[in-house]
N, C-alpha and C positions, 0 to 999 in steps of 0.2 A: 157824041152824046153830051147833053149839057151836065155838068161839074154835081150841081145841086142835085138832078137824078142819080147822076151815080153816086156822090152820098147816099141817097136814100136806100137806093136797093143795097148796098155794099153792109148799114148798121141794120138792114131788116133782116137779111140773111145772117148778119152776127149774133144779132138778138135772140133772134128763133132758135141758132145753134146753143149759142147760152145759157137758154131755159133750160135744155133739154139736159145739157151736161151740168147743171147745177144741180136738175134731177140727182142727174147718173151722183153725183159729188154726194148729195144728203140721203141719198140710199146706202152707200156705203155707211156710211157714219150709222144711220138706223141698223142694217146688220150689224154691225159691230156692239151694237148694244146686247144685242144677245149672249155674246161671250159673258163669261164673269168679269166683274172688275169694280175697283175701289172707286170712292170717292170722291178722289183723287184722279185716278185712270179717265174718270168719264169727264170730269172738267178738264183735263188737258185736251181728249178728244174732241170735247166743243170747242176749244180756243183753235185745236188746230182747224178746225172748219172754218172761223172765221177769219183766221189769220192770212190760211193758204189763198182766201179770198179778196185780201185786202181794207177787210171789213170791221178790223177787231177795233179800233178806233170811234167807227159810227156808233156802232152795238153799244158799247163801254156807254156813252153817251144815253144812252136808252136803259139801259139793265146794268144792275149792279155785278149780278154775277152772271155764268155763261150756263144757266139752265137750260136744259137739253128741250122744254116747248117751251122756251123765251127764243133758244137761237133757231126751231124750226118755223116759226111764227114772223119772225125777223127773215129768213132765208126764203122763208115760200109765199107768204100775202102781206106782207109791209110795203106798202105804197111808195114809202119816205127810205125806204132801201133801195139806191138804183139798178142793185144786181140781183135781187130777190125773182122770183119766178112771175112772176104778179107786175112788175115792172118791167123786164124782159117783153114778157107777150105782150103789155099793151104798148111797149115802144116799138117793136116789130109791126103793130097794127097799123100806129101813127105814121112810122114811115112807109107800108104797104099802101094807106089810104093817102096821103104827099102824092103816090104815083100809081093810083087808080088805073089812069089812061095806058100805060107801060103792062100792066101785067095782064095776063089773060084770065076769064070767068073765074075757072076754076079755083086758080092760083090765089086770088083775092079771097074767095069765098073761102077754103081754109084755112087762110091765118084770121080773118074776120070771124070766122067759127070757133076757133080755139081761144080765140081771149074770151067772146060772148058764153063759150061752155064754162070757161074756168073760172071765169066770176061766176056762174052759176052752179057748180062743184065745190066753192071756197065759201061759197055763202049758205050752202047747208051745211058747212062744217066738217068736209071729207077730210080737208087737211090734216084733223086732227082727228077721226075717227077712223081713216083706212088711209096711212101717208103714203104705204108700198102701190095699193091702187094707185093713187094719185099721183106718183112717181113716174108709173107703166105708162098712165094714162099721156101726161107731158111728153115721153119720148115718142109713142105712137103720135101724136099728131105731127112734131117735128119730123117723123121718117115720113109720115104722109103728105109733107107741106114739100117734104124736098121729090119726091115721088113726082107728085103734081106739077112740079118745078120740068123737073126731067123731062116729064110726059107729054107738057102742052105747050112748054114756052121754046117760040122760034130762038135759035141760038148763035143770040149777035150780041152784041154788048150787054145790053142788060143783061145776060142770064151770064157772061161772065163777069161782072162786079159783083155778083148776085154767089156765084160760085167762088169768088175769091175772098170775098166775106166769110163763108163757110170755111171754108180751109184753115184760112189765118184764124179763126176762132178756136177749131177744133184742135189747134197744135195746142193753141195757150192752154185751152180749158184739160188735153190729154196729160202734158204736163204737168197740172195742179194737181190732177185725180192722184196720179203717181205720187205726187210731194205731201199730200195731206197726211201719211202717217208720220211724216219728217218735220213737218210745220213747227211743232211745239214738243216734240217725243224728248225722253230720258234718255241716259248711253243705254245702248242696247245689250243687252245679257242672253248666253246661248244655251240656259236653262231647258229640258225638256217642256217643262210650260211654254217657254215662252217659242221654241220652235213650233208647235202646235197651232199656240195663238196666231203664228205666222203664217200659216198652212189658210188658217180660216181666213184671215185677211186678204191675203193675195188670190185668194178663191174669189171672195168677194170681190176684189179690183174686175177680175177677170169678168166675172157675172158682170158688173156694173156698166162693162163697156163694150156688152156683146159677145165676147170672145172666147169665152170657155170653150163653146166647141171647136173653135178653130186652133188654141192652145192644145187642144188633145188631139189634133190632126196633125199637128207638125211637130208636137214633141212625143207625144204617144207615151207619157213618163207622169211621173211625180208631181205635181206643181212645185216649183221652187221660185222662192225671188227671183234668182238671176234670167230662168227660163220667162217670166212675166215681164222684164224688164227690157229685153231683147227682144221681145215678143212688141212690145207697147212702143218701144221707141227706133227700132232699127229694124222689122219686118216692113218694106215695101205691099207686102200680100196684105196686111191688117187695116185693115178699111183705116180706123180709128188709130194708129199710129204716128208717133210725130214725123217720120219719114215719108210715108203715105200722102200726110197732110201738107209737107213741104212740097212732095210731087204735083198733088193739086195746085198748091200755090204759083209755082213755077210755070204751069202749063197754063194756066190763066193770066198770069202776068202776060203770056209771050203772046196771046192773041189779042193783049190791050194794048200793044207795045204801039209807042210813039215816039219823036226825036226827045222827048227829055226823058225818058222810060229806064236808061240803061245802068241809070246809079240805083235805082230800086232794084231791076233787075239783077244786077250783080250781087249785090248784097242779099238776097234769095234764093241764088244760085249756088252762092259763098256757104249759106247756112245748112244748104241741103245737101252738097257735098259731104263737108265735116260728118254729117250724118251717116251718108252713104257708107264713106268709109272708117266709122267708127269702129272700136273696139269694145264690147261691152267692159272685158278687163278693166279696161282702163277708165270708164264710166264708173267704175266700183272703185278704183284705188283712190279717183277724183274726190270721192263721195256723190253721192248720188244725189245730195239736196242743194250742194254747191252746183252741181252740174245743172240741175234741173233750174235755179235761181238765175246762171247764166244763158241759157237758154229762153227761159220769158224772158228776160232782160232784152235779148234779141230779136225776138219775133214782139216786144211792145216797142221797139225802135223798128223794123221791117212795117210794121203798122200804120207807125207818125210818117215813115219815107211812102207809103203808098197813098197817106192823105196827103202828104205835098206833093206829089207827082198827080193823082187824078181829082181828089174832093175839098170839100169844101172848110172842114173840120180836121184835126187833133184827133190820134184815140185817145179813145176814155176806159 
């Protein structure tokens, strides 16, 4: 397969996966608004959104300060944001219509559906009138685009760059979900408040990335940090986990593998072990936001090593 296709399918599947978990990312923050909290509490909470994003820099540049519809506005239909939802879908689109001929009817027709709907959802103004809809809305098309992926497309190359895209995206983007209360937080205090407040939150992680029922399937208990945390990053079983997602990773590499393949490979291999046999203990004694920071660090270098081994391009 030529280089520049697999660019293509490799950031359309990243894209698409991006939206969705950027969804998942400003849904959290939106519940959390619900709790009480100062003034204070909620501007840190935006900064952590944009920060865990790598975004607080642009923003700053645009907004004075991190209002809660200044940074969903920024986050979800900002053109000139390249990680906003609204940018995602139509670069997913760009590079789905680059390789028209590659993908099958169906395939095309729903990512070409989902940008042409969400410009027309964003332009009556859902955004800001129903964002929970609009949130739902973004992840259903993303599980339908990969549905349709599954279901129609013959499984040779392109539907593995296509699937290795995904992977590598979902570890970065599960990671961040996890780090956003860590981004910009205060030392933490084991106040009956603020155990509570923690109950709601980790609730919320859970909601946000599918998994509540499968967290009461396997721990059948409490929600606690630690159980979320072990649940999100070292459960094999959890779709959306960064072990899960390394699995994926791995098994797609090994059916694109080539004679210059094996430094990528290893280093994928390297990363999903440490995983495998992690100890969450020890994930907690580390800190969990240093862990989580070396972590992207790795899978954004795993990233740059799969654009020099098959594409055309650097991530971004």
């Amino acid at each position: 397969m030529l280089s520049r296709t697999a660019d293509h399918l490799f950031w359309m599947a990243r894209y698409m996966e991006r939206a969705e978990n950027t969804a998942r990312m400003l849904d959290i923050n939106l519940k959390a608004q619900l709790l009480p909290q100062t003034p204070d509490q909620e501007a840190r909470a935006q900064r952590a959104v944009l920060r865990i994003s790598e975004l607080e820099h642009a923003f700053s540049q645009r907004y004075a300060e991190p209002a809660r519809e200044h940074v969903l506005d920024f986050m979800v239909a900002d053109p000139a944001n390249p990680s906003s939802i609204h940018s995602c879908l139509h670069a997913a689109r760009e590079n789905a219509r680059a390789v028209r001929g590659t993908l099958t009817t169906e395939w095309w027709e729903t990512i070409n559906d989902t940008w042409l709907e969400f410009n027309e959802r964003t332009a009556a103004g859902q955004q800001t009138s129903n964002l929970a809809a609009l949130f739902e809305w973004v992840k259903f098309r993303s599980h339908l685009s990969r549905g349709v992926t599954l279901g129609t497309a013959l499984q040779d190359d392109a539907f593995f760059f296509t699937q290795l895209g995904t992977f590598l995206e979902r570890a970065d983007n599960t990671a961040r979900i996890l780090d956003v209360r860590f981004a910009d937080a205060a030392p933490n205090s084991r106040d009956a408040a603020r155990q509570l407040e923690d109950f709601y939150y980790w609730t919320s992680i859970l909601s946000s990335v599918s998994a509540l029922e499968i967290y009461r399937k396997v721990y059948r208990d409490v929600v606690t940090p630690a159980r979320v945390v072990e649940l999100m990053i070292l459960n094999s079983q959890m779709p959306r986990s960064l072990l899960a997602s390394l699995d994926g990773v791995c098994a797609n590499l090994a059916m694109l593998r080539t004679q210059g393949s094996n430094q990528c490979e290893r280093f994928a291999g390297k990363l999903r072990a440490e995983l495998s046999y992690a100890d969450i203990r020890q994930i907690f004694e580390a800190g969990l936001h240093a862990w989580l920071t070396q972590f992207l660090a790795r899978v954004f270098e795993l990233g740059n090593m799969v654009a020099r081994t098959y594409l055309l391009l650097p991530v971004a």
